[in-house]
N, C-alpha and C positions, 0 to 999 in steps of 0.2 A: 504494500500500500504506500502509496506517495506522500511527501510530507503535508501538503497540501489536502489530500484525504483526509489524513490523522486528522488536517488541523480542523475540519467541517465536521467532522465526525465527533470531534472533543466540543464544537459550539453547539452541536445537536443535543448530545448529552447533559450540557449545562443548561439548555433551553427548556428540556424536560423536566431537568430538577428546578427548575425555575418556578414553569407551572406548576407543580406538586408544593412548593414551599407556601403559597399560598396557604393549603391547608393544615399544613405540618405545623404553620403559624399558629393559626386559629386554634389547635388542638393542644399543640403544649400550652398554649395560654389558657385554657380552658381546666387543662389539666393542674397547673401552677395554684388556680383560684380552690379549685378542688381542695387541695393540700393545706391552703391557708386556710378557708372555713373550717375544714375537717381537722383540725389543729384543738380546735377550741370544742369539738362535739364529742359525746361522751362514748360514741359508738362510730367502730367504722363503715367509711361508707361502702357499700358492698361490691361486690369485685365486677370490674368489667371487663369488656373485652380486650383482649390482648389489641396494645397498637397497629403490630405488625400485620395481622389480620384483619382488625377494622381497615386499615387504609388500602390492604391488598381487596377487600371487598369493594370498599366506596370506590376508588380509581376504576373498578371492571365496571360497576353499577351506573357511575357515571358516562363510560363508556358506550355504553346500553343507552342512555338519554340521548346521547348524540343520536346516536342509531336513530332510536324513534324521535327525536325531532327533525331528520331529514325526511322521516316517513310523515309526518304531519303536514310541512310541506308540500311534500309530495303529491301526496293526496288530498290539499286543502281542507286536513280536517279540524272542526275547531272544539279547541280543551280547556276544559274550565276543573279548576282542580281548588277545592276550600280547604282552609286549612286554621280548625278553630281549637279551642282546649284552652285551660285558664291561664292567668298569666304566668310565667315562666315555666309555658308548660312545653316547650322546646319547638312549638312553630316556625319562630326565624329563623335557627340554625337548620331546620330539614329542610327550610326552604332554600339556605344557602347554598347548601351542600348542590340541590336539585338545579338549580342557575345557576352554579359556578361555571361549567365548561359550555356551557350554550352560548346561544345568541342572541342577546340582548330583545333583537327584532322579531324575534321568532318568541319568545320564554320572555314576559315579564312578569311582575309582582306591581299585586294594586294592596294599599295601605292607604285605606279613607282615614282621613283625619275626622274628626269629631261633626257632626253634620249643620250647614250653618242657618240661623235664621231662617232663609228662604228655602232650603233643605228637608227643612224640619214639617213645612205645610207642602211639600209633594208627594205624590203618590208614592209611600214608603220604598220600592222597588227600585225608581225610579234616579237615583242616583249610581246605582252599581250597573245601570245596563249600558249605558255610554263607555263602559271596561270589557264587556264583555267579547270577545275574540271573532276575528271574521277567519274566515279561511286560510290554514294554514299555520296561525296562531294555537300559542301555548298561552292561558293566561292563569297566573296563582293570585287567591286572595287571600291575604294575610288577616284574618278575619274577614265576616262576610256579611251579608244581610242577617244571620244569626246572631250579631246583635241584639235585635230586640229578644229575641230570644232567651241571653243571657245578661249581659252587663246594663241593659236598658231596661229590662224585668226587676234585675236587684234594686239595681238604685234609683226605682224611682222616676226613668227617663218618659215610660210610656204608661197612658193608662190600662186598666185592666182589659177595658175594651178595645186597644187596638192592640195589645198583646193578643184578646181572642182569633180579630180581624187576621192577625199576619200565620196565625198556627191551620186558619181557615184558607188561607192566601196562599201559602210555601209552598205545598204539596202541586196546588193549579201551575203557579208562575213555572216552582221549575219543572213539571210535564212537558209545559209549552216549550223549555230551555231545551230538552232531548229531542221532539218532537223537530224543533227546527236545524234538528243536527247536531247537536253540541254534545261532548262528551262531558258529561257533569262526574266529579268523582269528589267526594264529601268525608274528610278525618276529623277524627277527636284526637285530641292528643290527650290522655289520660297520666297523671301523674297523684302522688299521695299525699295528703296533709304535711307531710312531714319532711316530702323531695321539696314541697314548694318552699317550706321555713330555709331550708337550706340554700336555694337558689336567690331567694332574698338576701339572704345573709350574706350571699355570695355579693350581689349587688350594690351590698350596701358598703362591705369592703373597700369596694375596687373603684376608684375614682372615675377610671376609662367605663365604668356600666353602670354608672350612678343613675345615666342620663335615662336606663331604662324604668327606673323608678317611678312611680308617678303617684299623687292622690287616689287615684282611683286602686292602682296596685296594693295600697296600704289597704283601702276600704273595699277588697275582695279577700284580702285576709281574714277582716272582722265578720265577713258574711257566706266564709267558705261553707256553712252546711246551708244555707240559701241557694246558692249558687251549684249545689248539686243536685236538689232539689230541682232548681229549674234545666240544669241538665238532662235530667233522667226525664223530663216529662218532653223537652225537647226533642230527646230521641226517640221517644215513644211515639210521639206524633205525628216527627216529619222522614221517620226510617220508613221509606217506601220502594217498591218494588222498582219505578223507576230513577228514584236517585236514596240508592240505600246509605246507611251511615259506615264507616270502616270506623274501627276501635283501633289507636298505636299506643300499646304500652309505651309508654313513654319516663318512666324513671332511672332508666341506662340509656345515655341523651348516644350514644352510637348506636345502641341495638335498634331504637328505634329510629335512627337515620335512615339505615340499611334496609329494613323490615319496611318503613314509608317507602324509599325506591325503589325496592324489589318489587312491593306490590302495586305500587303507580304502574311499572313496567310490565306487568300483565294485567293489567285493565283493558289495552292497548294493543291488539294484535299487530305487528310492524315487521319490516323486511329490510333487508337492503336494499337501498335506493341505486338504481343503475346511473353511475357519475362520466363523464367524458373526461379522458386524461388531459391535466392540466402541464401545461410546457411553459416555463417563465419567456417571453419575446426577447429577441435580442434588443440593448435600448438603442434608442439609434444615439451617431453621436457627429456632430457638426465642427467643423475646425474651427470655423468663427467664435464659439461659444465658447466665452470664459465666466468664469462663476464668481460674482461679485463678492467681497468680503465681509463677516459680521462685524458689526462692529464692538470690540471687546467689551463694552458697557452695557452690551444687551446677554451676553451669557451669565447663566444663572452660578454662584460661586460654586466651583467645585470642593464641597469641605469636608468631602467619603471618595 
């Protein structure tokens, strides 16, 4: 092999380890915070999965998402994927994990902020459809119109009568959501009194995840057997034949990664996508072109 080989071959290799440190990040940090709450608690925390195997898992699993998001594509099919369960009950991170290697364009994540004034007097539904995915689109919602269901139930947000309204309403809206094609797929993310003390506690540590904190996260703690109470009746109501509920253990924040996109990835029947071999063009190059200079005061300091 030529030294010039080697040398492509050794920025390949770095390029891979590059994309993978992404995660490698997120996970020792995660694991760092583990150690520091679990410092202070009287029992430990129960064992997980070996690293080396969770990441040999995610990395394939992930691999598998590419796959069926070119098959989405492909076949302009459009996915709407919920993803609700209490707070810190590891939503964000399975949702990380599931758009890390995709495409932006293809796979996003909707995160409604709080509904406003004018929000509030429209057709309850009527804010999450303008999200919802045309052809070929992946769309995840990071919480979802099950709101009222949950957090708008607890505290007060809705009356009793449009609570009945929307448990009378879900079941029709999303029929009509399948019916016009859309693949609906609905998680709870299921964790324990006792995972959540811990994930606060975590939070309330660590300065970098303070930010996840909120009012409302404090006053779902004081209302945690409220809040299961309107779970269970939630699921009871709106688990139906065409958009059923999936349950993810979710108190070992990897098994449940793996376990959510394993089973995202066969809801989903997908193939390979037949792709035409791509050849970089040669660039073209003109003698007259000279390439004008930055000017030093415009580079950013190099201080790494």
């Amino acid at each position: 092999m030529s030294r010039t080989h080697q040398d492509q071959l050794s920025r390949i290799k770095a390029e891979i380890a590059d994309s993978f440190d992404e995660e490698l990040e997120m996970q020792m940090e995660e694991d760092r915070l583990d150690d520091l709450v679990a410092e202070g608690m009287s029992e430990p925390a129960e064992q997980t999965l070996e690293r080396k195997i969770y990441f040999r898992e995610l990395f394939r699993l992930q691999h598998e998402l590419v796959r069926l998001q070119d098959w989405v594509q492909h076949k302009k099919l459009k996915v709407v994927v919920l993803f609700e369960g209490r707070d810190s009950a590891g939503k964000g991170g399975a949702i990380k994990r599931v758009t890390q290697r995709l495409n932006p364009r293809v796979c996003r994540t909707v995160a409604l902020p709080a509904p406003t004034e004018r929000e509030r007097h429209q057709w309850y539904f009527q804010r999450y459809v303008p999200h919802l995915p045309t052809g070929g689109e992946i769309v995840l919602f990071d919480r979802s119109w099950y709101n009222r269901a949950g957090v708008e139930r607890v505290m007060g947000f809705c009356t009793p009568d449009e609570l009945e309204e929307f448990f009378r309403s879900v079941p029709e809206f999303e029929r009509m959501l399948v019916r016009s094609g859309i693949v609906l797929i609905k998680y709870w993310f299921s964790i324990t009194d006792e995972e959540q003390e811990f994930r606060f506690n975590m939070r309330i540590h660590d300065p970098l995840k303070q930010w996840k904190l909120s009012p409302m996260d404090m006053e779902s703690r004081v209302h945690w057997e409220e809040y299961t109470k309107a779970k269970e009746e939630m699921l009871a109501r709106t688990h139906t034949e065409d958009a059923p509920w999936w349950v993810v253990q979710a108190v070992d924040k990897k098994r449940a990664r793996l376990n959510c996109i394993a089973h995202l990835l066969d809801q989903i029947p997908y193939e390979d996508v037949p792709k035409p071999e791509i050849q970089l063009p040669d660039r073209i190059r003109n003698a007259d072109y000279n390439r004008a200079p930055v000017p030093p005061e415009m580079y950013v300091p190099e201080r790494y």
